[in-house]
C-alpha positions in Angstrom: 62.3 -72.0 124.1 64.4 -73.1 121.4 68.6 -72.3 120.7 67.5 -69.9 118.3 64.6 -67.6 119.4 66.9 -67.2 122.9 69.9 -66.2 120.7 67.9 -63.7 118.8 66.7 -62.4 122.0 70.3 -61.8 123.4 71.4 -60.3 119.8 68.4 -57.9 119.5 69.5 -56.9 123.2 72.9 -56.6 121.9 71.7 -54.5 118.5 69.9 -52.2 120.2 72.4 -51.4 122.6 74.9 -50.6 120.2 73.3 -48.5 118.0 72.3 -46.1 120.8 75.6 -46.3 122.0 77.0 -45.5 117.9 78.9 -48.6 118.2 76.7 -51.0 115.6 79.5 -51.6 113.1 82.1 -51.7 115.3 79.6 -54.3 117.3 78.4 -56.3 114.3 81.9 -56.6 113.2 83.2 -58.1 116.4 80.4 -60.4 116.2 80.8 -61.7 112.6 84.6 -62.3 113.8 83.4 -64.6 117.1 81.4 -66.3 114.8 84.1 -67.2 112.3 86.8 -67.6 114.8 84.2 -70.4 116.4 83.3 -72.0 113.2 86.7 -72.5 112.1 88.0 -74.3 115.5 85.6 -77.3 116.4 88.3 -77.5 120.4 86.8 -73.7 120.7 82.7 -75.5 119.8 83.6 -78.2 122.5 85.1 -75.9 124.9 82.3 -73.8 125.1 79.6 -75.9 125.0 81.1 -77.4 128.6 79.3 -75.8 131.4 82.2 -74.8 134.0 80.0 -72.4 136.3 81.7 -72.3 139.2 84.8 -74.4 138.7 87.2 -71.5 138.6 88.5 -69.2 136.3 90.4 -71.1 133.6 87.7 -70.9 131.2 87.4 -66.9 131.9 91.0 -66.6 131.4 90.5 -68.4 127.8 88.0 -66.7 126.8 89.7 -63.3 128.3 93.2 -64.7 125.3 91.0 -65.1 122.3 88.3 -62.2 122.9 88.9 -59.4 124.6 92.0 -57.6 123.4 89.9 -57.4 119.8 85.8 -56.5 120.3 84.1 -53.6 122.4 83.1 -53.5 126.0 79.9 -54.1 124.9 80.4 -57.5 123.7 83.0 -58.5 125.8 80.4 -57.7 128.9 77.4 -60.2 126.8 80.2 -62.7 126.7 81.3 -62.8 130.4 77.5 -62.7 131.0 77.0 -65.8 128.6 79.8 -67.8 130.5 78.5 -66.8 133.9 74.9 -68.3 133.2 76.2 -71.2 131.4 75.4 -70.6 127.8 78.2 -69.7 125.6 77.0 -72.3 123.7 74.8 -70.2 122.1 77.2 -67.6 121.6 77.3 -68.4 117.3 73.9 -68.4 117.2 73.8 -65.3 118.9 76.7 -63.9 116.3 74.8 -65.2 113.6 71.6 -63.2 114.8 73.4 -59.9 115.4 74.6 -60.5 111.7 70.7 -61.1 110.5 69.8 -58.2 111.9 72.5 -56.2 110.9 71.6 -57.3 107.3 67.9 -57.0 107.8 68.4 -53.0 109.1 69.9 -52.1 106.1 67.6 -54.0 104.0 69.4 -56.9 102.6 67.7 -60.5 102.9 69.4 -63.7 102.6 67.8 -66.8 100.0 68.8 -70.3 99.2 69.1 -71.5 96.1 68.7 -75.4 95.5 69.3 -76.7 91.9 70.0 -79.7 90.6 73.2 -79.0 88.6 75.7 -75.7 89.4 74.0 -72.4 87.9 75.4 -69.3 86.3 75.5 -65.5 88.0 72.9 -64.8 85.3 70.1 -67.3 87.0 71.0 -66.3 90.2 70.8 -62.7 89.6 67.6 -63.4 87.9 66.7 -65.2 91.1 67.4 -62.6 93.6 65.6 -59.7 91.2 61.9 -61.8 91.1 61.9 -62.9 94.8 63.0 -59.6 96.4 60.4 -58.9 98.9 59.1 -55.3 98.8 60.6 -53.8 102.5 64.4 -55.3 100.9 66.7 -53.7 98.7 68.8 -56.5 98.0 69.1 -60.5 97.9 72.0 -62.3 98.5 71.6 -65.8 97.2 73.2 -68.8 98.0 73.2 -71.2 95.9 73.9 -74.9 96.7 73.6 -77.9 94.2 70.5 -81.3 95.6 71.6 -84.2 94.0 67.6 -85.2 95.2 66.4 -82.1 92.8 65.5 -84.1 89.2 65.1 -80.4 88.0 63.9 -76.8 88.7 64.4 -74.9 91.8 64.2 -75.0 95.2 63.9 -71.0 96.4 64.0 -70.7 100.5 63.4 -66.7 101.2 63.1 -65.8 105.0 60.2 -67.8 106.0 58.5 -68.7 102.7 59.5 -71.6 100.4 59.2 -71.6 96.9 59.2 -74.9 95.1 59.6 -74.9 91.9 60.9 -78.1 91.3 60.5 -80.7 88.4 59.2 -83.5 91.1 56.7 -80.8 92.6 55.8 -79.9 88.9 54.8 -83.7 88.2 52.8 -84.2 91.6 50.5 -80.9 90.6 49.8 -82.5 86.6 48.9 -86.1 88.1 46.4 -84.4 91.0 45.4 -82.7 87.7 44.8 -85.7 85.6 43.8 -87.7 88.4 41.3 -85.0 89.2 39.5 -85.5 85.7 
């Protein structure tokens, strides 16, 4: 099973958990701080991707510093489990999920925006307002520049892509003409 689908599994656990204990925010919170804390210090990445089961408690103690004081049982108690099965690896993926699904619950979906040069707020609102599936209520894009994009758009929402890029554009009319 890949990184992912387990980490979703763990955060849906994790979700579902707090919100019948009335403790989502407080939950998703904590979560979207591990995940920043961990992005921002690559010696954190490598010292949890180690597996230390059973080599003592140094690497509790660590995690006992940067954590605990600052997040709710609940998530204190999914990271202890993580480190005792050897997978706090996954523990930003797992952030990252509880974030999604956070997000998802109060009907906000995330897109990606590829374009070949920087666009205004005024495309990217545009953006957001014709690709806005019908169970969200809003889009949050983000937008990145492809230097590989000649033109057009590149429009990733959940699952689906939309390409609606120059190259694409300039396959379809040559099938076209080719076609007859």
């Amino acid at each position: 099973m890949s990184t992912w689908r387990v980490a979703r599994r763990y955060a849906r656990a994790l979700f579902d958990v707090a919100r019948e204990r009335g403790i989502q925010p407080e939950a998703v919170d904590a979560m979207r701080g591990i995940g920043l804390i961990i992005a921002a210090s690559p010696d954190l990445r490598r010292f949890m991707a180690e597996d230390r089961r059973g080599t003592g408690d140094a690497q509790s103690a660590i995690m006992d510093e940067i954590f605990k004081p600052r997040i709710p049982d609940l998530v204190w108690r999914l990271i202890v489990m993580l480190e005792q099965r050897g997978r706090l690896v996954i523990l930003p993926a797992i952030a990252a999920a509880v974030v999604e699904l956070d997000e998802e619950a109060r009907g906000i979906v995330r897109a990606d925006l590829a374009t070949a040069v920087p666009v205004g707020q005024e495309l990217i609102d545009a953006v957001a307002a014709a690709v806005c599936p019908p169970d969200a209520t809003v889009v949050r894009i983000t937008p990145r520049v492809d230097r590989g994009l000649i033109g057009g758009l590149l429009i990733k929402v959940r699952d689906t892509v939309y390409d609606l890029s120059l190259a694409t554009r300039l396959r379809q009319a040559e099938r076209c003409l080719a076609a007859g």
